[in-house]
CHARMM-style PDB file with segment names, atoms N, HN, CA, C and O in Angstrom:
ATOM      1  N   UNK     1     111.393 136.122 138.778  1.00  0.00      PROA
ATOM      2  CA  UNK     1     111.522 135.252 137.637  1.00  0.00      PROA
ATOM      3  C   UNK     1     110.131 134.836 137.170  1.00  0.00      PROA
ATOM      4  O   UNK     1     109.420 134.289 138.013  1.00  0.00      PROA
ATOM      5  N   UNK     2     109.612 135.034 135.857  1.00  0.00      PROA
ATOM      6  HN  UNK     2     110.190 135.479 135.172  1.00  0.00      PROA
ATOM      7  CA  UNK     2     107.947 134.452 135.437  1.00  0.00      PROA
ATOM      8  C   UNK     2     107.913 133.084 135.328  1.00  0.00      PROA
ATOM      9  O   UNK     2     108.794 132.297 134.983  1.00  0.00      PROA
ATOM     10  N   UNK     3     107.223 132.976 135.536  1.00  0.00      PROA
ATOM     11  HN  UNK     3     106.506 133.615 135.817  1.00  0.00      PROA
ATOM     12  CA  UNK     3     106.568 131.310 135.252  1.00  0.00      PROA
ATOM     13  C   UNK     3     106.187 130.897 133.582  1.00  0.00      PROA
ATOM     14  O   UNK     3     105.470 131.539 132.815  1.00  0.00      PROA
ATOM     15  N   UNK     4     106.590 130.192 133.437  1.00  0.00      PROA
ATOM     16  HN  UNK     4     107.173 129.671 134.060  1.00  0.00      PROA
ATOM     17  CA  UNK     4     106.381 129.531 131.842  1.00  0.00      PROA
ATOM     18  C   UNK     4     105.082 129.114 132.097  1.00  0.00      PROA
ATOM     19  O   UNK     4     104.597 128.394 132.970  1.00  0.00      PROA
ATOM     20  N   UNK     5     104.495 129.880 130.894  1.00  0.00      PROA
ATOM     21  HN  UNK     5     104.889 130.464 130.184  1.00  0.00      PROA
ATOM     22  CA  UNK     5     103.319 129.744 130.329  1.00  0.00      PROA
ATOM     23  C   UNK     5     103.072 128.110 129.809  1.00  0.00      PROA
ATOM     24  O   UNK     5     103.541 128.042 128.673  1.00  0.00      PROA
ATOM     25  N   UNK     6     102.645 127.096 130.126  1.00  0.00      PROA
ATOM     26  HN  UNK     6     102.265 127.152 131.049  1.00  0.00      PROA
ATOM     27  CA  UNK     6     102.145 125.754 129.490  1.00  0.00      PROA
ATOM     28  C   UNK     6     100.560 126.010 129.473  1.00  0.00      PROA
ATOM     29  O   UNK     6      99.892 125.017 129.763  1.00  0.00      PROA
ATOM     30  N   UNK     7      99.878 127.146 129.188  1.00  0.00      PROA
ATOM     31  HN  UNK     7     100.420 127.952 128.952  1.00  0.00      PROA
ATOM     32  CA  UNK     7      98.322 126.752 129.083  1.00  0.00      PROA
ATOM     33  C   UNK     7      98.141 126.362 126.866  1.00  0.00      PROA
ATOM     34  O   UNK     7      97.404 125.623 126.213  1.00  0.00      PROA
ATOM     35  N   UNK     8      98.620 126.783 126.707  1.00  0.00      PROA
ATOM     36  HN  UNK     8      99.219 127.383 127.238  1.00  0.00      PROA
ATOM     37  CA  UNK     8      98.801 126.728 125.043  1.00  0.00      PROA
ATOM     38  C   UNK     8      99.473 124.972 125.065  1.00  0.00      PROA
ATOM     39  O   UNK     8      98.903 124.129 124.372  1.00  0.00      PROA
ATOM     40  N   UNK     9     100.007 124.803 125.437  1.00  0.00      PROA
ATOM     41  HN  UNK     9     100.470 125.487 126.000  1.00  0.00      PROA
ATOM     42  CA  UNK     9     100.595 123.050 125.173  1.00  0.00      PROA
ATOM     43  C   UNK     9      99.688 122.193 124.418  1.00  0.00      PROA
ATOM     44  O   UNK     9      99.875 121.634 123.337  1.00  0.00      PROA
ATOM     45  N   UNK    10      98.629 122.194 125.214  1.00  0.00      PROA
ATOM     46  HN  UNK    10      98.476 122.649 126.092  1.00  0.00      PROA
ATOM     47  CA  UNK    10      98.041 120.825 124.611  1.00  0.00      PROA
ATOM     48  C   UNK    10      97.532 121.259 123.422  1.00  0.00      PROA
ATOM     49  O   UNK    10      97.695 120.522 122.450  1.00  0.00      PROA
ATOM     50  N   UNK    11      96.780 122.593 123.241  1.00  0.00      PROA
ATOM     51  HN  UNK    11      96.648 123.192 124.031  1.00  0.00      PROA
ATOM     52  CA  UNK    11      96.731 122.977 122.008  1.00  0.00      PROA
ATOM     53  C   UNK    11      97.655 122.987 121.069  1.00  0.00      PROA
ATOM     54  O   UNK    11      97.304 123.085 119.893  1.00  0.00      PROA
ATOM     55  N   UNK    12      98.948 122.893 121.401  1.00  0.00      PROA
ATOM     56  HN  UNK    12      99.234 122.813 122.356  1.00  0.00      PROA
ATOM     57  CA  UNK    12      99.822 122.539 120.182  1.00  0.00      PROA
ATOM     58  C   UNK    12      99.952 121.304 120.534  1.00  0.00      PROA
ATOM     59  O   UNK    12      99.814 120.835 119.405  1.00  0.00      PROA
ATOM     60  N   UNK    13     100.126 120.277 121.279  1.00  0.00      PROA
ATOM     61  HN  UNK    13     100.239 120.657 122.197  1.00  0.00      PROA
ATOM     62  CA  UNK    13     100.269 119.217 121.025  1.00  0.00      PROA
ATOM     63  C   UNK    13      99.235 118.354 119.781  1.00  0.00      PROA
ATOM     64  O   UNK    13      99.549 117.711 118.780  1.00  0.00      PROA
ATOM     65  N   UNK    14      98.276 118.600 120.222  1.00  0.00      PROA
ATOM     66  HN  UNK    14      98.021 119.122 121.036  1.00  0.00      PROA
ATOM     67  CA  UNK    14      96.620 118.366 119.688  1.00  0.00      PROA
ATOM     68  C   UNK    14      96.790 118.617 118.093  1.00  0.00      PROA
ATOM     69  O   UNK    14      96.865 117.774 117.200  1.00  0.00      PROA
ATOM     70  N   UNK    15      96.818 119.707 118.025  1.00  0.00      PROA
ATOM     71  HN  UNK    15      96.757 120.393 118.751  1.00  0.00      PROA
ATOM     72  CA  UNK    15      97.197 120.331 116.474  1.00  0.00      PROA
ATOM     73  C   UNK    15      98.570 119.867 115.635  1.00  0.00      PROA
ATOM     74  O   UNK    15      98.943 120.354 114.568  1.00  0.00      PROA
ATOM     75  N   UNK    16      99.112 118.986 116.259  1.00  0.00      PROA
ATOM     76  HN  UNK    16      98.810 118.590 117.126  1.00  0.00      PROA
ATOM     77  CA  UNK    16     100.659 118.518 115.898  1.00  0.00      PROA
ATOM     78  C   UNK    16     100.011 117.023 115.851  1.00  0.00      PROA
ATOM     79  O   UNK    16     100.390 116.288 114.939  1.00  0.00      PROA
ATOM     80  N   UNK    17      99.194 116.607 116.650  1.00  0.00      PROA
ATOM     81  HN  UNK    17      98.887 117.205 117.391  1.00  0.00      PROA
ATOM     82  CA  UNK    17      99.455 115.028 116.081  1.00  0.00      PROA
ATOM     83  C   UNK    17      98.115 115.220 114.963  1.00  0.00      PROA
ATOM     84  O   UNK    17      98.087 114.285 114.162  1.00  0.00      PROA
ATOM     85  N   UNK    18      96.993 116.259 114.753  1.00  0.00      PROA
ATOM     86  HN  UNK    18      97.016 117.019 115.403  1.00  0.00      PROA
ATOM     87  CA  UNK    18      96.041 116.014 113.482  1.00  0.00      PROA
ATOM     88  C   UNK    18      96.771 116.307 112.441  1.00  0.00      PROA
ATOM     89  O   UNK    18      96.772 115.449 111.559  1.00  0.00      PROA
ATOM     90  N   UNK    19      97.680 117.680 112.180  1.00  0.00      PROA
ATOM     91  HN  UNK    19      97.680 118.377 112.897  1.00  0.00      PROA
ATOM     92  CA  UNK    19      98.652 117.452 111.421  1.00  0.00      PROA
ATOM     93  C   UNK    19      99.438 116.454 110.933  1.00  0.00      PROA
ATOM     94  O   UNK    19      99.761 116.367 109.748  1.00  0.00      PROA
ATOM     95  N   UNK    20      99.857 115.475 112.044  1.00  0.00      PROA
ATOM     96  HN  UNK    20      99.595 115.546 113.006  1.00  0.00      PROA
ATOM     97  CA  UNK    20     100.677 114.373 110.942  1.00  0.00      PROA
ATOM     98  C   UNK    20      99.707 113.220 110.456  1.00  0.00      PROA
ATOM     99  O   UNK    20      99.732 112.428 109.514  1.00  0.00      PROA
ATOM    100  N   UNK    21      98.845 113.469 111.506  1.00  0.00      PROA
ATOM    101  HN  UNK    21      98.826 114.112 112.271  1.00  0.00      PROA
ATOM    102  CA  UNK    21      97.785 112.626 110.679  1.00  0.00      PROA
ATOM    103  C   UNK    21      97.234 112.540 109.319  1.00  0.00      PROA
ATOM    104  O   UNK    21      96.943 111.619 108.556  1.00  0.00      PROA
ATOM    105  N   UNK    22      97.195 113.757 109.286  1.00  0.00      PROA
ATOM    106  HN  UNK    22      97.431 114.505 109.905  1.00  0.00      PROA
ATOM    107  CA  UNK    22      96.466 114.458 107.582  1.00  0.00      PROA
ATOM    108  C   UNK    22      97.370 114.254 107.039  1.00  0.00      PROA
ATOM    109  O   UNK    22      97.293 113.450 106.110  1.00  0.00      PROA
ATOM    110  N   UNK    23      98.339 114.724 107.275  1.00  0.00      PROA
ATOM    111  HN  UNK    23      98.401 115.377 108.029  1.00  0.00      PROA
ATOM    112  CA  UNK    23     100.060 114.023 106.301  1.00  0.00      PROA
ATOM    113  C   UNK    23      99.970 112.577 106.175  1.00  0.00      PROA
ATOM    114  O   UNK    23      99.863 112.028 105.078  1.00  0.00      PROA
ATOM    115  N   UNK    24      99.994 112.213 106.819  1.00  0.00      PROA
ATOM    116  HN  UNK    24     100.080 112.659 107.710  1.00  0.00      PROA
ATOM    117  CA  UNK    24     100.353 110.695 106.822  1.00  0.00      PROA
ATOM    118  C   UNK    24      99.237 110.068 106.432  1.00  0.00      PROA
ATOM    119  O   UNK    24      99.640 108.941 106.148  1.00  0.00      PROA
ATOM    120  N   UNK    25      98.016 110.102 106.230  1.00  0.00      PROA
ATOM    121  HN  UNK    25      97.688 111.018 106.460  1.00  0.00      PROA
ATOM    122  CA  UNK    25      96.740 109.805 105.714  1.00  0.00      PROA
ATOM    123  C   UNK    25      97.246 110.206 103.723  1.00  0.00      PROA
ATOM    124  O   UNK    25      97.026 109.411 102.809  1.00  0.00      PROA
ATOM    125  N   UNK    26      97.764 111.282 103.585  1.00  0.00      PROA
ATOM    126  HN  UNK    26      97.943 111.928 104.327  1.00  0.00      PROA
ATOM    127  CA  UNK    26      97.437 111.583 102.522  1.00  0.00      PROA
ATOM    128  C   UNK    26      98.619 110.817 101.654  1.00  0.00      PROA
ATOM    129  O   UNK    26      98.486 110.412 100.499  1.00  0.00      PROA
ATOM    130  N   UNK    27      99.900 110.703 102.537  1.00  0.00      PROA
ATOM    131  HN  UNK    27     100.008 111.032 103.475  1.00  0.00      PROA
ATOM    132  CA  UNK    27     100.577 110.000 101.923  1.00  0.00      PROA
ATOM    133  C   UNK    27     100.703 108.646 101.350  1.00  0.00      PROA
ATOM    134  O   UNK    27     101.373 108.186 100.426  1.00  0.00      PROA
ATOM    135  N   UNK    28      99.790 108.115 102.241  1.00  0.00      PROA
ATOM    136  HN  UNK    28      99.245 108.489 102.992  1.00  0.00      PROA
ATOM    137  CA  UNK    28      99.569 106.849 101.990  1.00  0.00      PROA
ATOM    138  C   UNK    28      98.270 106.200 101.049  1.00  0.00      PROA
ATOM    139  O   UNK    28      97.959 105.066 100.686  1.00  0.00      PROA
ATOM    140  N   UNK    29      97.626 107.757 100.847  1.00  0.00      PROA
ATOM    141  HN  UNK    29      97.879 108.678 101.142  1.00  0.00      PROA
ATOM    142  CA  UNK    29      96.692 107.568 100.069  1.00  0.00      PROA
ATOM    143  C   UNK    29      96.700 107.513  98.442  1.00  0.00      PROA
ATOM    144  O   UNK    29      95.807 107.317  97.618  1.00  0.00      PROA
ATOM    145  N   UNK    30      98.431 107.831  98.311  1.00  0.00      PROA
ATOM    146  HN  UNK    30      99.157 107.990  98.981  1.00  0.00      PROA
ATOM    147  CA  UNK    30      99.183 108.457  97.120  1.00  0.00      PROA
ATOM    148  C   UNK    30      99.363 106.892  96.543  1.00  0.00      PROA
ATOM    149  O   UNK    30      99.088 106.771  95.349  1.00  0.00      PROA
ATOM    150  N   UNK    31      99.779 105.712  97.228  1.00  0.00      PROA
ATOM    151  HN  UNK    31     100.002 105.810  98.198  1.00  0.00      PROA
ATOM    152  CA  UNK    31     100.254 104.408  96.771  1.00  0.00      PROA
ATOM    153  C   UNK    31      98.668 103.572  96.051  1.00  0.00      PROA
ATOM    154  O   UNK    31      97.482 103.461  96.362  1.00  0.00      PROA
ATOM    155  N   UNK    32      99.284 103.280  95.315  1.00  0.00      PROA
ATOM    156  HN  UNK    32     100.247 103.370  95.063  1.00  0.00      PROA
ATOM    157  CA  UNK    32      98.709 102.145  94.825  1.00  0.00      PROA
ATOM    158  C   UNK    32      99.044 100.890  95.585  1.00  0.00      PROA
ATOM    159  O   UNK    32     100.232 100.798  95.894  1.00  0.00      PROA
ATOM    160  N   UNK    33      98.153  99.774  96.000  1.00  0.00      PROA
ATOM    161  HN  UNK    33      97.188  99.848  95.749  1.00  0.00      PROA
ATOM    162  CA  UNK    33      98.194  98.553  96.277  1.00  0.00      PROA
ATOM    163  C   UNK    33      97.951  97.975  95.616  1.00  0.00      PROA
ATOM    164  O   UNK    33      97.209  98.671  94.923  1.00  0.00      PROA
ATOM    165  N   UNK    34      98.031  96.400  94.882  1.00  0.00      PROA
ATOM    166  HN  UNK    34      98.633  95.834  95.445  1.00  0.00      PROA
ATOM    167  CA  UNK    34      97.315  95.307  94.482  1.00  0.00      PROA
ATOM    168  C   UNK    34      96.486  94.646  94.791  1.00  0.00      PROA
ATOM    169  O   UNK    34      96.745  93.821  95.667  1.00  0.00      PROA
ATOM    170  N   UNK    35      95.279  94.685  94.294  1.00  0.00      PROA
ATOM    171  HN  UNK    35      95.070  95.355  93.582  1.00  0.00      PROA
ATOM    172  CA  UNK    35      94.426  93.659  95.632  1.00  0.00      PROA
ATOM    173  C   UNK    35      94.203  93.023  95.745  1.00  0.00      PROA
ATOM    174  O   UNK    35      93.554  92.655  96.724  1.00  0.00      PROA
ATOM    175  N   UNK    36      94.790  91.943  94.239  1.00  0.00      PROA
ATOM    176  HN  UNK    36      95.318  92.241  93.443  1.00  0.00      PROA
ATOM    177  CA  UNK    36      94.409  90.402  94.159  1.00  0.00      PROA
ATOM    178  C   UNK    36      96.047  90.150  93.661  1.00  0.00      PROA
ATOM    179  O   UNK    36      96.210  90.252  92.445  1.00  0.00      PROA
ATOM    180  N   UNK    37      97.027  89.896  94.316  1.00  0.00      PROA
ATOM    181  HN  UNK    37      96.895  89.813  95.304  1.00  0.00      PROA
ATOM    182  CA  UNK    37      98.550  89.624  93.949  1.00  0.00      PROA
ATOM    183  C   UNK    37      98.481  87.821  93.408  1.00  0.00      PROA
ATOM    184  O   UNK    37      98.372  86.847  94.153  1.00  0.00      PROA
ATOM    185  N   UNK    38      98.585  87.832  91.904  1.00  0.00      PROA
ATOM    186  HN  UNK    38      98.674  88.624  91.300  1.00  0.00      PROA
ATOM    187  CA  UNK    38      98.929  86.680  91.751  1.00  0.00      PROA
ATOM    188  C   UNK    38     100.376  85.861  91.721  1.00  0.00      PROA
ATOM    189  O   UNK    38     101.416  86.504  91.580  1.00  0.00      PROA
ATOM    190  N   UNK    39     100.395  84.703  91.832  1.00  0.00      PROA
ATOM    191  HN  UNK    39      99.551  84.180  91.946  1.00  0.00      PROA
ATOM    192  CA  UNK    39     101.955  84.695  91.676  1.00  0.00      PROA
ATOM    193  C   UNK    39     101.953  84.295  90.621  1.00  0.00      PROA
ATOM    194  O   UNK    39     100.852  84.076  90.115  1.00  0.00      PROA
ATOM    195  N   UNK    40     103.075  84.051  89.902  1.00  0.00      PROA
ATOM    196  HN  UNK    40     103.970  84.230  90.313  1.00  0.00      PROA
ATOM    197  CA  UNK    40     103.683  83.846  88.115  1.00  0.00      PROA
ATOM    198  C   UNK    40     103.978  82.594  88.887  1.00  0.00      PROA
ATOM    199  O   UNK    40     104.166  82.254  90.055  1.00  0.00      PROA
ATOM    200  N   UNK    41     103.908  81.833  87.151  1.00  0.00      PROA
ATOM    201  HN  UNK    41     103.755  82.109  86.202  1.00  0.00      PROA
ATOM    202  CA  UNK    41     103.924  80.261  87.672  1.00  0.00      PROA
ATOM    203  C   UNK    41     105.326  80.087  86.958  1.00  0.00      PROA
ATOM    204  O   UNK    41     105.711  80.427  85.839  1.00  0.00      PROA
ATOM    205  N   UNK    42     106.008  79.376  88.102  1.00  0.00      PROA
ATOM    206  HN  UNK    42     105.696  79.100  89.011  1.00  0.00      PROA
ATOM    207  CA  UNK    42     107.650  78.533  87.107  1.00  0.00      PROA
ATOM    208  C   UNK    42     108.045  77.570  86.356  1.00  0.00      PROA
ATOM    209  O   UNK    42     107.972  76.388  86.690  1.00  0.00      PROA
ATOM    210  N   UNK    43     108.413  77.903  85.478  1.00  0.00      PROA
ATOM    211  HN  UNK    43     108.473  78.863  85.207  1.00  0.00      PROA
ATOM    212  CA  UNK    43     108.633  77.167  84.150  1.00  0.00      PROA
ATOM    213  C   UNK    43     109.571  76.233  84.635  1.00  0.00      PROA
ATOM    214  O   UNK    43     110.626  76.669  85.096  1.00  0.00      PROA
ATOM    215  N   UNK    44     109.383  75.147  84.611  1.00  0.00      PROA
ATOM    216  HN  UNK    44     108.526  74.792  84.237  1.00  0.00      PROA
ATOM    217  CA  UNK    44     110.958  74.288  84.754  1.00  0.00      PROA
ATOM    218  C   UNK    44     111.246  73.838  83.658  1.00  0.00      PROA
ATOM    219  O   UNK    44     110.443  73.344  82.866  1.00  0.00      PROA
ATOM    220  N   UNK    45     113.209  74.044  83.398  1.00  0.00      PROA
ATOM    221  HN  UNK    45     113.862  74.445  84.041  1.00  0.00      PROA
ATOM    222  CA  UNK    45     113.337  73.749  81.915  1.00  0.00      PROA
ATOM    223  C   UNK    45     113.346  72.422  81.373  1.00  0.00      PROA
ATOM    224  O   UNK    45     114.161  71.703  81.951  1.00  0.00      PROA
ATOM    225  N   UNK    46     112.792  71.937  80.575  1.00  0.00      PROA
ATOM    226  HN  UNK    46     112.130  72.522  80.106  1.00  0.00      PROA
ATOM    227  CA  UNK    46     113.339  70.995  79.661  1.00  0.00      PROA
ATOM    228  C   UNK    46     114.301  70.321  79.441  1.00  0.00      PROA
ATOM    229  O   UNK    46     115.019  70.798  78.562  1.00  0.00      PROA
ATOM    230  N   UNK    47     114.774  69.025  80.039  1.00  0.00      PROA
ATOM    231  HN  UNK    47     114.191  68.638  80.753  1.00  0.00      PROA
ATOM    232  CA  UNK    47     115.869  68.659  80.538  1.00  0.00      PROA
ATOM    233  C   UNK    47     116.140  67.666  78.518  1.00  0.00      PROA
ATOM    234  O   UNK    47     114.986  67.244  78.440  1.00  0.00      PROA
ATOM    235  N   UNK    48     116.550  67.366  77.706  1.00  0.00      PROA
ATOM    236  HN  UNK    48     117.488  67.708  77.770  1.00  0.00      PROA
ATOM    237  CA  UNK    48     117.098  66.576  76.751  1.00  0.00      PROA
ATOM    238  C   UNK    48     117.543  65.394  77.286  1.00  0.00      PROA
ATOM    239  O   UNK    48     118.630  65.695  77.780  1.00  0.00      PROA
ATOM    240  N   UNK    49     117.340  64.191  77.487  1.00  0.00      PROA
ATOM    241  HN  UNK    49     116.457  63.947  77.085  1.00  0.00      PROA
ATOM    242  CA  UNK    49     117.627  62.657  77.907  1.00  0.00      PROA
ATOM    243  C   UNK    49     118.247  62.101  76.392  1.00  0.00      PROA
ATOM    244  O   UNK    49     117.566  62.134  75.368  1.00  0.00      PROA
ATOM    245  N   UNK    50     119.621  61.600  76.440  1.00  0.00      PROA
ATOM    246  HN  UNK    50     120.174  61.574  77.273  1.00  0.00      PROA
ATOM    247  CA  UNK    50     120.087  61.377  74.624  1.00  0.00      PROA
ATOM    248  C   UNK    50     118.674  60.071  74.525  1.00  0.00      PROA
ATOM    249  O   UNK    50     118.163  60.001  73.407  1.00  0.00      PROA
ATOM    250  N   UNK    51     118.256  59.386  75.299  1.00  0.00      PROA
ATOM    251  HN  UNK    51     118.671  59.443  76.207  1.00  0.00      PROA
ATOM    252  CA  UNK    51     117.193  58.573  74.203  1.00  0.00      PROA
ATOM    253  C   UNK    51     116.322  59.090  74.234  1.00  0.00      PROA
ATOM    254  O   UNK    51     115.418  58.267  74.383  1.00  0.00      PROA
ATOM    255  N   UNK    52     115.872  60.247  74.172  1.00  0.00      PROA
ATOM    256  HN  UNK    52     116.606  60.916  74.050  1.00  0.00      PROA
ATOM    257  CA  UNK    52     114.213  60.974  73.664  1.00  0.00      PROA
ATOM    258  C   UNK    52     115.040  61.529  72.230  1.00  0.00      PROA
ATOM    259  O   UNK    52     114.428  61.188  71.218  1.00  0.00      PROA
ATOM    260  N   UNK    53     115.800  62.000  72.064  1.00  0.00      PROA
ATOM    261  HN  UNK    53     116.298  62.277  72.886  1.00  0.00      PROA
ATOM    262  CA  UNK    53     116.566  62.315  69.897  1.00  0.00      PROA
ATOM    263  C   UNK    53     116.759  61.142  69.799  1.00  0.00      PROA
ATOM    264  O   UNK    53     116.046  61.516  68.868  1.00  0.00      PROA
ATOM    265  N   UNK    54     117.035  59.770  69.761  1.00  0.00      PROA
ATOM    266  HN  UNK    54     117.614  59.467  70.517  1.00  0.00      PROA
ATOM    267  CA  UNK    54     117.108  58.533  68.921  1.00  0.00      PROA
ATOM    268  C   UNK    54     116.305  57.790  69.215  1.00  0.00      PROA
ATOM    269  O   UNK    54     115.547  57.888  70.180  1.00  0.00      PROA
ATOM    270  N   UNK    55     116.367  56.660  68.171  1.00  0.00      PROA
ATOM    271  HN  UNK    55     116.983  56.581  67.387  1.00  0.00      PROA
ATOM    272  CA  UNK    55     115.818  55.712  67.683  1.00  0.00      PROA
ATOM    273  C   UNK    55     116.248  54.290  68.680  1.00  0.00      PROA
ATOM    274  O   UNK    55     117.274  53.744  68.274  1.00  0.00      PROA
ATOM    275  N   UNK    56     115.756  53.785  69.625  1.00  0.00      PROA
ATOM    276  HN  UNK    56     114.923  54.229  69.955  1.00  0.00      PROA
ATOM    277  CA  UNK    56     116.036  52.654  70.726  1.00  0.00      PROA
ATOM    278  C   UNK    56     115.304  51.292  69.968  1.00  0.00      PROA
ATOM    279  O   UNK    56     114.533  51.401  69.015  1.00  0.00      PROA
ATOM    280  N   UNK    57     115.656  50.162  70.512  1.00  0.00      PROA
ATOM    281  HN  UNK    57     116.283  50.073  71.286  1.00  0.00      PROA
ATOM    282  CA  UNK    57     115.012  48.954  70.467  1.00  0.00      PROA
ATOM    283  C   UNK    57     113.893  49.094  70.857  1.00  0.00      PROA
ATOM    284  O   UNK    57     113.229  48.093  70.587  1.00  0.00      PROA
ATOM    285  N   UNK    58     113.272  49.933  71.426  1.00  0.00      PROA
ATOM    286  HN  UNK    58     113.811  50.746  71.646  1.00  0.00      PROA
ATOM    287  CA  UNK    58     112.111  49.953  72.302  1.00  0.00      PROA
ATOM    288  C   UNK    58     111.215  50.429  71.313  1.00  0.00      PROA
ATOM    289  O   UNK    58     110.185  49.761  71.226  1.00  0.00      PROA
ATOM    290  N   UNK    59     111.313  51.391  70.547  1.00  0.00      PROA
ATOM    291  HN  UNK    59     112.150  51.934  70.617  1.00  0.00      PROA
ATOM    292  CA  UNK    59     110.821  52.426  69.112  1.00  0.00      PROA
ATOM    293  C   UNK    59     110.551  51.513  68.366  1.00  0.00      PROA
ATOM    294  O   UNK    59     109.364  51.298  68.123  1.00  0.00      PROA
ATOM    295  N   UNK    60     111.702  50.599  67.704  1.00  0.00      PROA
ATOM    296  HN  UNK    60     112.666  50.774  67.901  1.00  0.00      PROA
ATOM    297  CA  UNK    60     111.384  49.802  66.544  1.00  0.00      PROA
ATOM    298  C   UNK    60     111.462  48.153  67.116  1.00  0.00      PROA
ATOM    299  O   UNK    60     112.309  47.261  67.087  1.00  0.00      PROA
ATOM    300  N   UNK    61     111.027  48.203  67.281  1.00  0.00      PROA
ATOM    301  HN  UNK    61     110.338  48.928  67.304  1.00  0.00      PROA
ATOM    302  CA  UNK    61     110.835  46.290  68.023  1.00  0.00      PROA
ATOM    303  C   UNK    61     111.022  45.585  66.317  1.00  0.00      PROA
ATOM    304  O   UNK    61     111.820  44.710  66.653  1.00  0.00      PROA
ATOM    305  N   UNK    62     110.914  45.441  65.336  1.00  0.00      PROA
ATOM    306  HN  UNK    62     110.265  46.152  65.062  1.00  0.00      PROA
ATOM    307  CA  UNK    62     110.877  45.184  64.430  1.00  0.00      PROA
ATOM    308  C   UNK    62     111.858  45.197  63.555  1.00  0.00      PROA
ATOM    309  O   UNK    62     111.881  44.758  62.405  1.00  0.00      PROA
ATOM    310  N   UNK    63     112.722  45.765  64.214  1.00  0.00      PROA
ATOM    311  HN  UNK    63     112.704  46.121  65.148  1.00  0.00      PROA
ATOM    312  CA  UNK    63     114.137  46.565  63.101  1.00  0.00      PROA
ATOM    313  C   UNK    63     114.867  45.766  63.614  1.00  0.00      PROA
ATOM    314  O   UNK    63     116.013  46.151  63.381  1.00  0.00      PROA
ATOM    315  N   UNK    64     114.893  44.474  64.432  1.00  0.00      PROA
ATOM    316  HN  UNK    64     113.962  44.161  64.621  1.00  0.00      PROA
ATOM    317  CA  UNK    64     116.348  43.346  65.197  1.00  0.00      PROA
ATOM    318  C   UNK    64     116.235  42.408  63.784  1.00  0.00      PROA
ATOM    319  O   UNK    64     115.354  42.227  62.943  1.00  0.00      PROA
ATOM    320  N   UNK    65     117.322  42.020  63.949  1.00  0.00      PROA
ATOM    321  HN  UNK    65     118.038  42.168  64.632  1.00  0.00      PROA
ATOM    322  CA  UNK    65     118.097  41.223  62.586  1.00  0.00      PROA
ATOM    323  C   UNK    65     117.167  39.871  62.916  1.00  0.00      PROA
ATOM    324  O   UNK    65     116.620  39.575  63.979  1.00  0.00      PROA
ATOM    325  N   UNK    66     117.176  39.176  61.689  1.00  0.00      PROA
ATOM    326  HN  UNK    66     117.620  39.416  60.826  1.00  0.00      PROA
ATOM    327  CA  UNK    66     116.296  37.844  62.386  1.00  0.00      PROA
ATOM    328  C   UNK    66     117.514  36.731  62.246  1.00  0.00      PROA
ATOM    329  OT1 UNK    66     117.341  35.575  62.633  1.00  0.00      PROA
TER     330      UNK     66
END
């Protein structure tokens, strides 16, 4: 029965991980990053209070009956 040849191994091992290296180097070389990420600022809405549309005692101090 022959003996299995393992003198070639590490040479393919070796050559299998620079391979994914170069892959994986190049793939990642494909992305764009941001390099200053700002955040957007939040608007909070505008709430309507009914006395900011009318006219209060406070507005016309002058307009009370005498």
């Amino acid at each position: 029965m022959p003996q299995l040849d393992t003198s070639t191994w590490l040479t393919m091992i070796l050559s299998m991980f620079l391979a994914l290296f170069i892959i994986f180097q190049l793939k990642i070389s494909k992305h764009s990053f941001h390099h200053y990420p700002e955040p957007t600022p939040t608007k909070m809405p505008k709430q309507n209070t009914p006395w900011e549309t009318k006219w209060t005692k406070i507005y016309l101090p002058l307009s009370l009956p005498l």
